[in-house]
C-alpha positions as CSV (number, residue, x, y, z in Angstrom):
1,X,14.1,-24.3,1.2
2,X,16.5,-23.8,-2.0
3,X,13.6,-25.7,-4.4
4,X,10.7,-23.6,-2.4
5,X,12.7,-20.7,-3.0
6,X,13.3,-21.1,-6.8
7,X,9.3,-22.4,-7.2
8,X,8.3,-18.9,-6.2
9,X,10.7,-17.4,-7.8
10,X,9.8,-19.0,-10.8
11,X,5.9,-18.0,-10.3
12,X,7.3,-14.3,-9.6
13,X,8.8,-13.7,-13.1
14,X,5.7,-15.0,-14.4
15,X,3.2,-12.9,-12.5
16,X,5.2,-9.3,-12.4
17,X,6.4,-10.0,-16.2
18,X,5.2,-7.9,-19.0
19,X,1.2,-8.8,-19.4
20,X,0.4,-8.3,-15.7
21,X,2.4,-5.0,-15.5
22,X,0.4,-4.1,-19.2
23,X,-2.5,-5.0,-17.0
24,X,-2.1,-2.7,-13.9
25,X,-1.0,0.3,-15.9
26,X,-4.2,-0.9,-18.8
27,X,-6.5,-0.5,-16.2
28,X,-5.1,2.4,-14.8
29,X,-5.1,4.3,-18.2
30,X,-8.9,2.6,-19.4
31,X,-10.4,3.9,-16.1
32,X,-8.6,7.2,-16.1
33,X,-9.5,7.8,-19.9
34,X,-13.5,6.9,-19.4
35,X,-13.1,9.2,-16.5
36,X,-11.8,11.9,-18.3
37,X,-9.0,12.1,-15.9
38,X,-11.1,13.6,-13.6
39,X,-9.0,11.7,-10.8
40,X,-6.0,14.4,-11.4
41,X,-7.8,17.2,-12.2
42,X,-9.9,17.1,-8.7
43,X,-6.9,16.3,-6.3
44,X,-7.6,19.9,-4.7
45,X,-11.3,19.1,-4.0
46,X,-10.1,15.5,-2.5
47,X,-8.0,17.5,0.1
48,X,-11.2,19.6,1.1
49,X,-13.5,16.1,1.3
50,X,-10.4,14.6,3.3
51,X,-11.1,17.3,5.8
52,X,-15.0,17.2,5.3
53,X,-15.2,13.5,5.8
54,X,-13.8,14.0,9.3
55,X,-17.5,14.9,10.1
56,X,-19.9,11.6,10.0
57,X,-22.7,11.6,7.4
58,X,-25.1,10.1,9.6
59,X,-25.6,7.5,7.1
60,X,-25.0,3.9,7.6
61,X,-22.0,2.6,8.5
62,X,-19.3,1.9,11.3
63,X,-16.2,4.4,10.5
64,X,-16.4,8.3,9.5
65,X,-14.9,8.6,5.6
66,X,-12.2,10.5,6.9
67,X,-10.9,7.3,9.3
68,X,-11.8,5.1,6.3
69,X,-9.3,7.0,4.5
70,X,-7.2,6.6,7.1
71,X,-7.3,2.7,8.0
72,X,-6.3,2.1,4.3
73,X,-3.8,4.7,4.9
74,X,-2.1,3.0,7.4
75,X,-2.4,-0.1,5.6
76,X,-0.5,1.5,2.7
77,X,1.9,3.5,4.5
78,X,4.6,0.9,6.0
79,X,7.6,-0.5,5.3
80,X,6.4,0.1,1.3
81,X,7.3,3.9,1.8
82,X,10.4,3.8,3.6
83,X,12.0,-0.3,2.5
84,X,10.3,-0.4,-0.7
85,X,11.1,2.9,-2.3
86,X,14.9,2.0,-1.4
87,X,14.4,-1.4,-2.8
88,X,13.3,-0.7,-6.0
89,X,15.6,2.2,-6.6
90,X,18.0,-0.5,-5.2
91,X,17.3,-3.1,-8.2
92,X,16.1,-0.5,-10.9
93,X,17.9,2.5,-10.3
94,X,16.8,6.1,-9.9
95,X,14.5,6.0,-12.7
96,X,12.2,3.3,-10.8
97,X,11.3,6.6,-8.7
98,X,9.5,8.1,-11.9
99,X,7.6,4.4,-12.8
100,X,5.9,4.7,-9.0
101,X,4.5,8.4,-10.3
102,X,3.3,7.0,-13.2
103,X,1.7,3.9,-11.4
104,X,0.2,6.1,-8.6
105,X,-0.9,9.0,-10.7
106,X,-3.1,6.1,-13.1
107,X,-3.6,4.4,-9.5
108,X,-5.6,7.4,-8.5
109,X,-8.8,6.4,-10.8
110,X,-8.5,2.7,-10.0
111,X,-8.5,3.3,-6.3
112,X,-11.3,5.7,-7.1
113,X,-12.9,2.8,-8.9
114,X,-12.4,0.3,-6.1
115,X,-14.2,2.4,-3.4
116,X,-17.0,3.4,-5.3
117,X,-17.9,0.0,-6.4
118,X,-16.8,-0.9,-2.9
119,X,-19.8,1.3,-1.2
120,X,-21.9,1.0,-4.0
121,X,-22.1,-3.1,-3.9
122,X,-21.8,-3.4,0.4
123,X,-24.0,-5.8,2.1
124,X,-23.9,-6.2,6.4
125,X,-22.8,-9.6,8.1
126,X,-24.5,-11.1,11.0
127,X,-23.4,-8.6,13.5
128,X,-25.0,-5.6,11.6
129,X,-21.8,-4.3,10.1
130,X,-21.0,-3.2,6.9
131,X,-18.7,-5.3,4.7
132,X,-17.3,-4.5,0.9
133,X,-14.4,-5.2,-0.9
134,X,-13.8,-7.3,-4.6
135,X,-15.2,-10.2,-3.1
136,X,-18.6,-8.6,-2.9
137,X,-18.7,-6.6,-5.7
138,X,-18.1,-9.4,-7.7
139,X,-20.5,-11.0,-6.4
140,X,-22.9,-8.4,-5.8
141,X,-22.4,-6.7,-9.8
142,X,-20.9,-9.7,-11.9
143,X,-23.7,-12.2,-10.7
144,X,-23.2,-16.0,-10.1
145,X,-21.2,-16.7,-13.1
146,X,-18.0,-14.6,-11.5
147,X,-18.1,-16.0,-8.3
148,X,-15.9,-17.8,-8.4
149,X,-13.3,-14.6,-8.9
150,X,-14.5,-13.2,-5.7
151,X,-13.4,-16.1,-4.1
152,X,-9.7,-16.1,-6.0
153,X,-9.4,-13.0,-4.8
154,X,-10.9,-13.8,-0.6
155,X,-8.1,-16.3,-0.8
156,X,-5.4,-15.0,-2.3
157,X,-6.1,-12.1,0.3
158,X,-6.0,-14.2,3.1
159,X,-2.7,-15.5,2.8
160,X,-1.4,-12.2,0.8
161,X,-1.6,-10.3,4.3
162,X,0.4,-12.3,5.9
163,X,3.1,-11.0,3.2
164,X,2.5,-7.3,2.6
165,X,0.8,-7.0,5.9
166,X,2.0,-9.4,8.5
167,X,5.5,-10.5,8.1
168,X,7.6,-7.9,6.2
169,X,6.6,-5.6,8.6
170,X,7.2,-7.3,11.4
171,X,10.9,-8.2,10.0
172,X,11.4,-4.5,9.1
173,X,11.2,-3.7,12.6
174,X,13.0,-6.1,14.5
175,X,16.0,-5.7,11.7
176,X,16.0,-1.7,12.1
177,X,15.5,-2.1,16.5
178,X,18.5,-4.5,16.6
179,X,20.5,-2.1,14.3
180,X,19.6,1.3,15.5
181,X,18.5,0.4,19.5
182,X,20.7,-3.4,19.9
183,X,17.8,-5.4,21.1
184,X,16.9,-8.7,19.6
185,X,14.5,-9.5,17.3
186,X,12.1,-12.1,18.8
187,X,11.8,-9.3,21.9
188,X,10.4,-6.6,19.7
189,X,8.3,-9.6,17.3
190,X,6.8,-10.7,20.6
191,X,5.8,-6.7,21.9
192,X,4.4,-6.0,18.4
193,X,2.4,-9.0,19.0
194,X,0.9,-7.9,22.6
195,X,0.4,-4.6,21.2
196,X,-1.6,-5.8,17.8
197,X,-3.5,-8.5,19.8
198,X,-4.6,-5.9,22.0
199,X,-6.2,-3.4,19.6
200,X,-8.1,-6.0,17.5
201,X,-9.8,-7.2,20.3
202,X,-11.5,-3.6,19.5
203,X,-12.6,-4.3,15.7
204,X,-13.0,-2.0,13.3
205,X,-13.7,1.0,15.4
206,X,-10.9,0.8,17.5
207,X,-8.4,0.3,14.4
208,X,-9.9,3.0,13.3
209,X,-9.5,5.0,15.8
210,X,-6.5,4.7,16.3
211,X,-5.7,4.8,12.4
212,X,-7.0,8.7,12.6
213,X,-4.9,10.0,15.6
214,X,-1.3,8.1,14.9
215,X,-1.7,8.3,10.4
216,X,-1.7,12.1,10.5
217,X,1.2,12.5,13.0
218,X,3.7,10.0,11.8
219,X,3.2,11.3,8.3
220,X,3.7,14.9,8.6
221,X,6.7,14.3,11.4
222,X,8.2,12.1,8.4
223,X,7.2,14.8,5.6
224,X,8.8,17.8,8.2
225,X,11.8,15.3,8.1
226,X,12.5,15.0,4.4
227,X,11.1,18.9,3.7
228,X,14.4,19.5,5.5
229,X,16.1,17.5,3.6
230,X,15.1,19.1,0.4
231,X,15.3,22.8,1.9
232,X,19.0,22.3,2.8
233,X,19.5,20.6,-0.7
234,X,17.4,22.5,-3.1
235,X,20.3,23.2,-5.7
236,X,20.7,19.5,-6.2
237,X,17.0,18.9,-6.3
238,X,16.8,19.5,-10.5
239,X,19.7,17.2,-10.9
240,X,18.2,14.4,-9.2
241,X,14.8,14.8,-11.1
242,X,17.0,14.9,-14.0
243,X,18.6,12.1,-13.3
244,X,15.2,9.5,-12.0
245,X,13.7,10.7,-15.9
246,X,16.5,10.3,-17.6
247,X,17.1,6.6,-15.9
248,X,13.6,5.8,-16.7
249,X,14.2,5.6,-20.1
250,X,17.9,4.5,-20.3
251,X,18.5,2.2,-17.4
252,X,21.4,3.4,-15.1
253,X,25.2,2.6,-15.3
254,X,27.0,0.3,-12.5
255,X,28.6,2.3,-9.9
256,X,29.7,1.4,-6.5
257,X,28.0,-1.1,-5.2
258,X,24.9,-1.0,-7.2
259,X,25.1,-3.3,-10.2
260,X,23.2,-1.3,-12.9
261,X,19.6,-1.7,-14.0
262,X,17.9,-1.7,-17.7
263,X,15.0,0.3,-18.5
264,X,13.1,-3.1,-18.1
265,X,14.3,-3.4,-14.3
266,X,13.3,0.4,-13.8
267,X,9.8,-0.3,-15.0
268,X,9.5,-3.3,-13.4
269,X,10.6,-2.6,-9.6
270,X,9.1,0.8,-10.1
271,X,5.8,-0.4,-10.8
272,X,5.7,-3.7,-8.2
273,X,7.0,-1.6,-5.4
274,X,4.6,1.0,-6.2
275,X,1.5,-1.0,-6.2
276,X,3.1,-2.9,-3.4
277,X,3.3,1.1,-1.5
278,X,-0.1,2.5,-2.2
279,X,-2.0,-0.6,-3.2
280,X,-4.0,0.8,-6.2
281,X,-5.5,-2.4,-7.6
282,X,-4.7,-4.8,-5.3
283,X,-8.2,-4.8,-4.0
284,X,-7.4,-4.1,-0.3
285,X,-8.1,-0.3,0.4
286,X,-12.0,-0.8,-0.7
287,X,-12.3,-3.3,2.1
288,X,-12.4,-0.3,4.5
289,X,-13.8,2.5,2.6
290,X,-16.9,-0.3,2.6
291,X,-17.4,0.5,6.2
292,X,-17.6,4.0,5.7
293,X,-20.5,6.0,7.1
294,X,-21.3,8.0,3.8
295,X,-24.8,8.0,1.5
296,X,-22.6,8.7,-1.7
297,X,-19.7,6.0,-3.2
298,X,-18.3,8.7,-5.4
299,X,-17.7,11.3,-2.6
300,X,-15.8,8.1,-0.7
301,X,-14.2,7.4,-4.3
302,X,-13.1,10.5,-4.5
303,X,-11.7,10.4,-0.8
304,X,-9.8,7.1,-1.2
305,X,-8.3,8.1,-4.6
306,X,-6.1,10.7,-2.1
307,X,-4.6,7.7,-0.8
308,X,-2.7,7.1,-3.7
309,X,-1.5,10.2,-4.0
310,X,-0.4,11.1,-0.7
311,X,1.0,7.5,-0.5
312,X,3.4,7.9,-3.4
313,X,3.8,11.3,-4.6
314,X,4.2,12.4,-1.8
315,X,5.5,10.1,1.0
316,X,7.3,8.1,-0.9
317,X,8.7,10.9,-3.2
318,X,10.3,12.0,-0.1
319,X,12.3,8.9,0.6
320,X,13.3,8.5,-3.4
321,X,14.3,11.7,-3.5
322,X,16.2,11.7,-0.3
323,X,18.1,8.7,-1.5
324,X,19.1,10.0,-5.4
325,X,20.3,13.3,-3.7
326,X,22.4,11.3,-0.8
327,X,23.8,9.0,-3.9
328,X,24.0,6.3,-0.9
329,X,22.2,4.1,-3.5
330,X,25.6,3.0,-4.8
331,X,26.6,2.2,-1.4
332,X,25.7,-1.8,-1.8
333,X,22.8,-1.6,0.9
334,X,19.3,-1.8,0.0
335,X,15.5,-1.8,2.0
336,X,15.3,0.0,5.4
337,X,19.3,0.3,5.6
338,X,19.6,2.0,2.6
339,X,16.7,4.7,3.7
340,X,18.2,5.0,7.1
341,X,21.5,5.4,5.3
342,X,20.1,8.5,3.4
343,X,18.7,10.1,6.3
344,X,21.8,9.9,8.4
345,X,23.5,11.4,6.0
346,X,21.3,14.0,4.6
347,X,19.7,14.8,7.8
348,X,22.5,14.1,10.3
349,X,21.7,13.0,14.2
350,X,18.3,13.0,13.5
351,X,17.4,11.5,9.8
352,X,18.5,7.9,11.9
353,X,15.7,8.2,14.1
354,X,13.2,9.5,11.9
355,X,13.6,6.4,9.6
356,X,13.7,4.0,12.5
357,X,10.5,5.5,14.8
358,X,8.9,6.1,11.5
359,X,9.1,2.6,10.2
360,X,8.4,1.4,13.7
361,X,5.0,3.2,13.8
362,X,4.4,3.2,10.0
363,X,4.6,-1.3,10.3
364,X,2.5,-0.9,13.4
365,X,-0.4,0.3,11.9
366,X,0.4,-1.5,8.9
367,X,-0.2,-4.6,11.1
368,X,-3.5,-3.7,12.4
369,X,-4.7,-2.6,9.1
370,X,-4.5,-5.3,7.0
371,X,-5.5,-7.8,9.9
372,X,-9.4,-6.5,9.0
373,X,-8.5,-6.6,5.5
374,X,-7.7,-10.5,5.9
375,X,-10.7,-11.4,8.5
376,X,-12.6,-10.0,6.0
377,X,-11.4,-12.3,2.9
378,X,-11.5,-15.1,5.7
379,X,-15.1,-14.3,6.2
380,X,-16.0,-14.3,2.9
381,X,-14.7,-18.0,2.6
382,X,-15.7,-19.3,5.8
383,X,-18.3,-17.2,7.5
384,X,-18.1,-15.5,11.0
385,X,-16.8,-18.4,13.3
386,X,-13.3,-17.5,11.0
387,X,-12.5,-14.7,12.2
388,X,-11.3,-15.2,15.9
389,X,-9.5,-17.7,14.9
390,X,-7.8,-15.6,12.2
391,X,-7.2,-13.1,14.6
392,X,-5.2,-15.5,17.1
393,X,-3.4,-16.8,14.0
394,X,-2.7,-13.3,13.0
395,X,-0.8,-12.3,16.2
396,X,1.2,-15.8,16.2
397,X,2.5,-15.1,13.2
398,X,4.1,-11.6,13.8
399,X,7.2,-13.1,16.3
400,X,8.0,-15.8,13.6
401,X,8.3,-13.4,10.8
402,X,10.4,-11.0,12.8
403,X,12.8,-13.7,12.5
404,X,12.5,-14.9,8.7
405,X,14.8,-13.9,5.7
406,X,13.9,-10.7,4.2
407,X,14.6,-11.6,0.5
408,X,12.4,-14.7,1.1
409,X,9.7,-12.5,1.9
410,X,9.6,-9.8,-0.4
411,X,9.6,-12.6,-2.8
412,X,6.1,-14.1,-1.3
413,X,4.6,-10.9,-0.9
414,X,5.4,-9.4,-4.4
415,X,3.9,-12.7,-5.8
416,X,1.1,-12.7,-3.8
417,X,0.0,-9.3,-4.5
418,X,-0.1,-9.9,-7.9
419,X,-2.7,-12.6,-7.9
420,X,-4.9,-11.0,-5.5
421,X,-5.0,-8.3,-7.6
422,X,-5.4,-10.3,-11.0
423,X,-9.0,-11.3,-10.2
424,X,-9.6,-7.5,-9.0
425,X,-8.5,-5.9,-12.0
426,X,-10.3,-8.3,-14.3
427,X,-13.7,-6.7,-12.3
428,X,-13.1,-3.4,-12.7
429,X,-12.7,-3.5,-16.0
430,X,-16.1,-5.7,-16.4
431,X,-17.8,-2.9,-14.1
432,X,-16.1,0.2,-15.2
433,X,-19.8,1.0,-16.8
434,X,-20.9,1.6,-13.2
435,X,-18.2,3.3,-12.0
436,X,-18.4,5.8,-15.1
437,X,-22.8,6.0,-14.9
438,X,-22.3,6.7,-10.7
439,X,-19.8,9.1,-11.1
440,X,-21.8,10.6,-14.5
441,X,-24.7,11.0,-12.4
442,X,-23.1,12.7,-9.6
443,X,-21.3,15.1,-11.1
444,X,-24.4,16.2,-13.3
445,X,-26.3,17.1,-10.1
């Protein structure tokens, strides 16, 4: 396990060092710049489409845009909001807090990018649905030649959710159940299994569904949580923004039990956690905005780039925040304990259980999510008959990793998000042309 261990490792430092970090925030920057950051500057119309796209278009497709917005929601609001905003803080200080803004704010026009290529390039399987993603825009708008991308990226998918979207949040769970409720871990691994099983069995529409009613309510019960939070400490509030800007560009001093981290460690953690959180560029949140009943790929761009934001600047600004001001960050603990450290302190006899319920319900959906984002890379590679299969394999999997060493799998996952999205990013940059003609085009009329 030791060799395994160090092999990943080693494969880690190479794929989250400096070029694919240049290449995240690159492509973030290029797109945002040939957009004329029109991303940022139309956040206040995305809120109105968000509550448009609740309404079908009548168009093709499976899901309204609003529940396409949220299915990738759900996939991006997990254990990445709550474990890994604490982790990364953990490992690179306060001042990795202002490196996930920065990610999620040039996110916005990649995930923009991502679902209007995503719509724009969709093709139907042999059931009559709607399917989208990289794997089909590559092939679909880089021709024969790039393939072979398309399928990096289906396979580097396939096994990436069982990372990101299988395991860590299955072992977030059964570690905060057995420390906040006592009961073991297999118990709750096996339940989350029953209850997963159970919804696939319902495809796209049920995940959906059930993406649109629980998204909205555990996020704003989480957001009334940490407003609290902020309300009772609103003196201390320009001291710890302060303090996450000045850390971003002077690494922060050992104290405690936190060992220090350089600027380097800042960026770093900042940036991996945060693509890791909202997923801009991995590839995954166009998957579901494919299936989205809408005749226009910008207006579902322009939906999906709100996932970003409400993802990081706002949900996860919450649990940052709450743990600079709590200063528990020196306390020695890090992931979900660290959070739920925070909120019992800053939010006593309730901030415990608004962690735990909230990382409970946040994994949950987590786990249903990126189950269709992996039958989809699995269809892609092996056609239809995959998928039941992966779905059977899916559930199996969730008990085990409710049992498996965290730092293990943070380890996997962080690697294996980064060459999913390597193939990604090299296509968006290659199709950026149509991204910036489509959205040209729209905005002219």
């Amino acid at each position: 396990m030791e060799n395994i261990y160090s092999f990943i490792t080693t494969i880690n430092g190479i794929v989250w060092g400096p070029l694919m970090l240049a290449l995240i925030l690159g492509t973030g920057l290029y797109l945002s710049l040939g957009l004329k950051f029109m991303p940022i500057r139309m956040i206040a119309q995305g809120f109105v489409l968000i509550l448009k796209g609740r309404k079908e278009d009548k168009k093709e497709g499976e899901i309204s845009p609003f529940n396409a917005l949220m299915t990738s929601l759900s996939a991006t609001i997990g254990t990445g909001n709550i474990a890994g905003v604490a982790t990364a803080i953990f490992m690179g200080g306060p001042g990795a807090m202002f490196w996930m803004w920065m990610a999620a704010l040039l996110g916005m026009a990649t995930k923009y990018a991502e679902a209007v290529l995503a719509v724009h390039f969709r093709e139907k399987d042999e059931e009559g649905n709607h399917v989208g993603g990289p794997m089909f825009y590559i092939k679909n708008g880089l021709g024969e030649n790039w393939k072979f991308l398309g399928f990096l990226f289906a396979f580097f998918a396939s096994f990436a959710g069982f990372g990101i979207g299988n395991t860590i949040q299955a072992n977030s769970v059964s570690d905060i159940i057995e420390s906040s409720f006592g009961i073991g871990e297999l118990y709750s691994g096996l339940v989350m299994a029953v209850l997963v099983g159970l919804v696939l069995i319902g495809g796209i529409k049920r995940i959906a569904t059930l993406a649109g009613t629980l998204v909205p309510l555990m996020a704003i019960a989480y957001l009334m949580a940490g407003i609290t939070i902020l309300i009772f400490n609103i003196t201390e509030i320009p001291h710890a923004v302060s303090l996450i800007v000045t850390s971003a560009f002077s690494g922060t001093a050992a104290a405690g039990g936190f060992a220090g981290a350089s600027i380097w460690a800042a960026i770093q953690f900042g940036v991996a956690r945060g693509i890791f959180s909202n997923e801009a560029g991995l590839g995954s949140a166009p998957i579901a905005h494919a299936a989205a009943k809408t005749d226009s790929s910008v207006r579902q761009g322009l939906i999906a780039m709100m996932g970003t934001f409400i993802d990081t600047i706002i949900i996860c600004s919450i649990t940052g925040l709450a743990i600079v001001l709590s200063g528990e960050y020196t306390s020695g603990e890090s992931g979900a304990n660290l959070s739920l450290l925070a909120f019992s302190k800053m939010l006593p006899f309730v901030g415990e259980y608004v962690v735990s319920f909230g990382l409970i319900l946040f994994a949950f959906t987590t786990l249903v999510a990126w189950s269709f984002y992996g039958e989809k890379s699995v269809y892609f590679l092996l056609g239809q008959k995959a998928i039941v299969p992966f779905r059977v394999l899916w559930v199996l999997v969730i008990p085990i990793g409710s049992m498996m060493d965290l730092k293990f799998i943070w380890l996997l996952a962080d690697t294996l998000n980064a060459l999913m999205a390597i193939p990604n990013l090299v296509a968006l940059l290659l199709l950026s042309p149509v991204v910036f003609k489509l959205s040209t085009t729209y905005f002219s009329k």
